[in-house]
C-alpha positions as CSV (number, residue, x, y, z in Angstrom):
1,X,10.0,2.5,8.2
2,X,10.8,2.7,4.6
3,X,13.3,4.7,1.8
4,X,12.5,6.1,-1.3
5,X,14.9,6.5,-4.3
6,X,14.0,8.9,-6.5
7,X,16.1,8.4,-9.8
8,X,17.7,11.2,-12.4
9,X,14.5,12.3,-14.6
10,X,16.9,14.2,-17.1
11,X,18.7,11.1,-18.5
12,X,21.0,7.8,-17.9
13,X,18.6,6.7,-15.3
14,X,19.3,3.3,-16.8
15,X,22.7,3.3,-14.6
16,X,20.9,2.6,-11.6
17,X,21.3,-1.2,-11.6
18,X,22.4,-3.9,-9.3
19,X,21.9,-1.3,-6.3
20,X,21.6,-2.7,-2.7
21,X,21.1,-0.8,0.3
22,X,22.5,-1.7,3.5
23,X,21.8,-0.6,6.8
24,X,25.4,0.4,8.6
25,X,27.2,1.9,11.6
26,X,30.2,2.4,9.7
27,X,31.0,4.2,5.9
28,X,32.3,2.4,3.2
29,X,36.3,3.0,2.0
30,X,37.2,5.7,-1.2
31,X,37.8,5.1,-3.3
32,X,34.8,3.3,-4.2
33,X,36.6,0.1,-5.3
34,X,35.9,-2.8,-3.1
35,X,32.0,-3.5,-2.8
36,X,30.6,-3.1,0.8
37,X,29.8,-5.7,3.2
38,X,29.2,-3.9,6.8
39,X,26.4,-3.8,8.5
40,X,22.6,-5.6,7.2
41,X,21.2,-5.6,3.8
42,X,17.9,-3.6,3.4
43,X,17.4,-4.4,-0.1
44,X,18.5,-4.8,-4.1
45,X,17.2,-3.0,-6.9
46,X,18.1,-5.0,-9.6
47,X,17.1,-2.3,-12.3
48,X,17.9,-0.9,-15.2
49,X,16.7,1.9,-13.7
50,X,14.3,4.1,-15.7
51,X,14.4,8.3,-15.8
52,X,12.8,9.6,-13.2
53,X,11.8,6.1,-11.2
54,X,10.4,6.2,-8.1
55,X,12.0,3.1,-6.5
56,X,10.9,2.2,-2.4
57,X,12.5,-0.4,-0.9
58,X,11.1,-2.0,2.3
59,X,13.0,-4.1,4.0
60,X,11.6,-7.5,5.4
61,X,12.9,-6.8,9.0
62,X,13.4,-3.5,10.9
63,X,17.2,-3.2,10.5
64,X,18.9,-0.3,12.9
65,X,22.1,1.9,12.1
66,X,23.6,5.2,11.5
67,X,23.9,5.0,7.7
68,X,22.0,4.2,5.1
69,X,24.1,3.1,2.2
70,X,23.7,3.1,-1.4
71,X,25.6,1.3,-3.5
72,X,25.5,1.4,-7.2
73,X,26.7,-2.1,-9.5
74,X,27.1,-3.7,-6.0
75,X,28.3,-7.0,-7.4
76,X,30.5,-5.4,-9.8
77,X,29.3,-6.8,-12.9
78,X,28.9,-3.7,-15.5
79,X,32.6,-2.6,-15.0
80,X,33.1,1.1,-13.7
81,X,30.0,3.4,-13.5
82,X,28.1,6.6,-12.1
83,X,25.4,6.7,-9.4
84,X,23.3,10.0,-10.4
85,X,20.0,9.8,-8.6
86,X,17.5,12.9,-8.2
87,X,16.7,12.2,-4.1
88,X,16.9,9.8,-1.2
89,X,14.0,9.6,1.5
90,X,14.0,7.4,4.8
91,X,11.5,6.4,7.1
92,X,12.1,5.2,10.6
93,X,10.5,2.6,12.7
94,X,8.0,4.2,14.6
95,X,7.6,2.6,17.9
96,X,3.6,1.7,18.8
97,X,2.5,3.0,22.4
98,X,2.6,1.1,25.5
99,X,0.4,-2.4,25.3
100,X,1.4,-3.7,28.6
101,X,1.5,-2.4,32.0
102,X,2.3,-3.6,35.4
103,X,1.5,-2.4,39.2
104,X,3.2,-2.9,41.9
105,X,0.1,-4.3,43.4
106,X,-3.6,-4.7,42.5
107,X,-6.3,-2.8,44.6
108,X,-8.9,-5.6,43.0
109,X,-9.4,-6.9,39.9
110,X,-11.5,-4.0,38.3
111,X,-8.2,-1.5,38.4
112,X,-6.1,-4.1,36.6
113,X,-2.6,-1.8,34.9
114,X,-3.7,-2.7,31.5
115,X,-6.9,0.0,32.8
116,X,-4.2,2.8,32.6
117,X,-3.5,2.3,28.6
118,X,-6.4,1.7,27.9
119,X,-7.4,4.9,26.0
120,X,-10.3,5.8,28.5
121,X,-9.0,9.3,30.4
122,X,-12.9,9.6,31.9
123,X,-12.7,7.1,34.6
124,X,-10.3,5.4,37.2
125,X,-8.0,3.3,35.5
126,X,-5.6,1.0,37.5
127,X,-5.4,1.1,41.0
128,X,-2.6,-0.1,43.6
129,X,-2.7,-1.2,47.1
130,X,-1.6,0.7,50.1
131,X,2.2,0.7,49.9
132,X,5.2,2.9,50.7
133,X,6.0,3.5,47.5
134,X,3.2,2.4,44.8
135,X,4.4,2.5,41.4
136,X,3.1,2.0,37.7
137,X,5.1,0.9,35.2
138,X,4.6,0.9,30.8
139,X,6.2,-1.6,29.1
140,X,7.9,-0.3,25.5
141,X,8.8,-3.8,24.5
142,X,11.9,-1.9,23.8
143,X,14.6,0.6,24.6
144,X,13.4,4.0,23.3
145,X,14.0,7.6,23.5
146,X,11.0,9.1,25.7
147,X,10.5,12.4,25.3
148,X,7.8,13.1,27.2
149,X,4.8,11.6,29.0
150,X,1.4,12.6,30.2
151,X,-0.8,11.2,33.6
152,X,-4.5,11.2,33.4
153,X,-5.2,11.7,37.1
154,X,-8.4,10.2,38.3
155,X,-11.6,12.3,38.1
156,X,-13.9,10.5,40.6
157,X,-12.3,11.5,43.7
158,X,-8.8,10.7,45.9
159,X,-6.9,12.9,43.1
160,X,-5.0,14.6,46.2
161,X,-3.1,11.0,46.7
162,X,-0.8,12.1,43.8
163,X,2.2,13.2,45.0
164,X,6.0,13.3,45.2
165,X,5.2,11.3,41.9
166,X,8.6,10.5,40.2
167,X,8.8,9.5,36.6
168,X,12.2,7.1,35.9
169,X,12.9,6.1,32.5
170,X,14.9,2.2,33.1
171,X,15.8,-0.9,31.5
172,X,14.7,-3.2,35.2
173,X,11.5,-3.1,36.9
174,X,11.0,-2.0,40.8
175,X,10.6,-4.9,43.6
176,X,7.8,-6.3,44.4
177,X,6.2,-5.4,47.4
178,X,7.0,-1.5,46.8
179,X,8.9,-1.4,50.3
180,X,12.1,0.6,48.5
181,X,12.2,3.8,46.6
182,X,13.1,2.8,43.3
183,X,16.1,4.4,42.0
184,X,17.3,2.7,38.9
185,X,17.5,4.2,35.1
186,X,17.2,7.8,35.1
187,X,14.9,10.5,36.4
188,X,12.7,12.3,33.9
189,X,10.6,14.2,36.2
190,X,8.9,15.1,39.3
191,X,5.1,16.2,40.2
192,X,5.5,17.6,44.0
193,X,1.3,17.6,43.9
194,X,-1.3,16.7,45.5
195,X,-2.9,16.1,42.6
196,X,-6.3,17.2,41.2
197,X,-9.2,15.4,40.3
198,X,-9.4,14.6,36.5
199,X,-5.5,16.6,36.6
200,X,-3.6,16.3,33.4
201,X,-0.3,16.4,34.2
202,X,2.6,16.8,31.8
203,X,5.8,15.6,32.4
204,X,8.4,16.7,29.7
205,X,12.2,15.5,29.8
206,X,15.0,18.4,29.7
207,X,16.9,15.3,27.6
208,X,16.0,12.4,25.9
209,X,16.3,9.2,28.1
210,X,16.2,5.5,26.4
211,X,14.7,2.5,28.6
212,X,12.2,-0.1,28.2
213,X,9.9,0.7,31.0
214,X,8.8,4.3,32.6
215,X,8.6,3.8,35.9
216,X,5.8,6.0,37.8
217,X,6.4,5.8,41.3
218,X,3.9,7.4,44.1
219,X,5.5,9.4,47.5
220,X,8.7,8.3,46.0
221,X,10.4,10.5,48.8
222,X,8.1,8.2,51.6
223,X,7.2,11.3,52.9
224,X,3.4,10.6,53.5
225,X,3.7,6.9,54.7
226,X,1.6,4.1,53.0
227,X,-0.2,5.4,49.9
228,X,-2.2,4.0,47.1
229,X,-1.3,5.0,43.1
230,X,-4.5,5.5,41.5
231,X,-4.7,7.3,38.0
232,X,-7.0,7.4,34.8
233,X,-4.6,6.7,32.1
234,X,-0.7,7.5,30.8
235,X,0.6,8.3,27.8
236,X,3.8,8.4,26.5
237,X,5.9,10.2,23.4
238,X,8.4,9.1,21.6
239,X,11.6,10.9,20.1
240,X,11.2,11.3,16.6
241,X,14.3,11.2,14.1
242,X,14.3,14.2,11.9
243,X,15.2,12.9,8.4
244,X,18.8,13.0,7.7
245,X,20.4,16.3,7.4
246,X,23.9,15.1,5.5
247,X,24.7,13.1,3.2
248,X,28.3,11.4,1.9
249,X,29.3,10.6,-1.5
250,X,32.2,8.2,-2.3
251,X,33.2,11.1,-5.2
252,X,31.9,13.9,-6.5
253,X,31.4,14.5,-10.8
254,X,31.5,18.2,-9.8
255,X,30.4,20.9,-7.0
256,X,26.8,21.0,-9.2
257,X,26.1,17.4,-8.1
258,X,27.2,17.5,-4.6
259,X,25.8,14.5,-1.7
260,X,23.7,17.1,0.1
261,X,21.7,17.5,-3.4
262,X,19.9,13.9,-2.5
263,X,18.6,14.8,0.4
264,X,17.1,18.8,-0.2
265,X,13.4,17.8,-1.1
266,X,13.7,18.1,-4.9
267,X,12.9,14.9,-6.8
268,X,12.7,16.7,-10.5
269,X,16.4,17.3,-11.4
270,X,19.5,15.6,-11.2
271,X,20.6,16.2,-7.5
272,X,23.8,14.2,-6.6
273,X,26.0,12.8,-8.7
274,X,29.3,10.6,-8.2
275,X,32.6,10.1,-10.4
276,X,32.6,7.0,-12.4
277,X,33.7,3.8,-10.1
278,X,33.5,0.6,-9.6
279,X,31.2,0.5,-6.8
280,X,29.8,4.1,-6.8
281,X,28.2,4.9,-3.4
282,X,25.6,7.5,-1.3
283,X,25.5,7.0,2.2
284,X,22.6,8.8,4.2
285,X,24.0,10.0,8.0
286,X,21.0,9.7,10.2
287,X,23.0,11.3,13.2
288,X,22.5,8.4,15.4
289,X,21.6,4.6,14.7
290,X,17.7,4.5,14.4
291,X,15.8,1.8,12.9
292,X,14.6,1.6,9.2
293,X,12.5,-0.2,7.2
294,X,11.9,1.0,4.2
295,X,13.8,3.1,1.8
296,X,12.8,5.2,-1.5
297,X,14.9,5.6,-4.6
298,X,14.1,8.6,-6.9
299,X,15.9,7.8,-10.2
């Protein structure tokens, strides 16, 4: 949700001024002599920077890309100059579980979906009506990378109802009433069953699959005719971006100062260090667009 800057601690961290992140899919043009304009300004650090400054900049909105981009004297006004900083740190939006949850019926108004993320694994949660095939679905808010999820099965009796139990990962919800299997999205994984009483049941994807809802879908192969979904609670995991692993510089002073320098954990020396330019830049490469926040400048 954030970055952190650190700046240079061993000198000239006074550079470091008029510097505005931006949040980009693409990199900008060496060299570094036209200020860059892609993407969605994070934030401006209007500086002089100080040695050794530890400079986070949040942005006001979550902004999403594959690049983080730094750009030193962004509006050009102190002629050509360096951008020597000591490290770069990121964080990503982390996406909050599940707060809303539909059925594909209600049993009565006790075993509601909102039961089954509700944080109580003891008892029965949400409960469907008899259907071909019942299914429970979370709502993300938005498309995510699921990594994983976990069913509560209920502990009070009936756990032997769970199975053929497919887990979809989708951007569209199943119809309403459950008369179709639902076949949408992508499938994450499969519990043959019958379930257990008070089972905890694991469900881990061999990939990582983006979608909105995860769909949880009772005798999905209609094998066992009309059915009822009842579980305690579901949980779900997200993919988590690593911090970035490379890093670009729009030059390079020499092979002492190189991009990857900014990014190796060290905020107490000079780590990467660029030619002087106009508009000096560092550009983080997360790997794939994620959102960001916040940002971190060590001077």
């Amino acid at each position: 949700s954030s970055i952190t800057i650190y700046n240079r601690p061993d000198g000239h961290g006074d550079r470091l001024r008029d510097c505005e992140v931006r949040i980009s899919d693409t990199l900008p043009t060496t060299p570094a002599t036209e200020s860059f304009k892609d993407g969605a300004k994070l934030g401006f650090f209007e500086g002089p920077g100080k040695d050794g400054e530890v400079i986070e900049i949040v942005a006001e909105r979550s902004l999403a890309g594959r690049y983080i981009v730094i750009m030193n004297n962004a509006k050009g006004r102190f002629g050509a100059v360096a951008l020597n900083l000591a490290e770069v740190t990121e964080s990503i939006y982390q996406k909050p579980p599940a707060t809303s949850a539909i059925l594909s019926s209600t049993y009565n108004e006790d075993f509601l979906a909102s039961r089954c993320i509700d944080g109580n694994t003891g008892t029965l949660g949400c409960h469907s009506e008899v259907e071909i095939y019942p299914w429970l679905a979370l709502d993300l808010g938005i498309s995510v990378k699921i990594s994983s999820i976990t069913i509560y099965n209920r502990p009070d009796g009936h756990g032997d109802r769970l199975r053929d139990c497919e887990v979809r990962i989708s951007d569209t919800l199943p119809t309403t009433p459950a008369t179709e299997s639902f076949k949408d999205g992508a499938k994450m994984g499969f519990f043959e069953g019958p379930g257990k009483d008070g089972e905890v049941i694991e469900i881990v994807a061999e990939r990582s699959l983006a979608g909105r809802y995860i769909v949880i879908m009772n005798n999905a192969k209609g094998r066992f005719g009309a059915v009822a979904l009842n579980l305690a609670e579901v949980t779900e995991s997200i993919y988590q971006k690593p911090p970035a692993t490379s890093a670009i510089l729009s030059s390079t002073y020499n092979e002492d100062f190189l991009a990857s320098r900014c990014i190796d954990g060290n905020t107490g020396t000079l780590g990467c260090h660029s030619e002087v330019e106009i508009y000096p830049w560092l550009a983080l490469d997360l790997g794939i667009s994620v959102k960001i926040s916040s940002i971190t400048i060590y001077n």
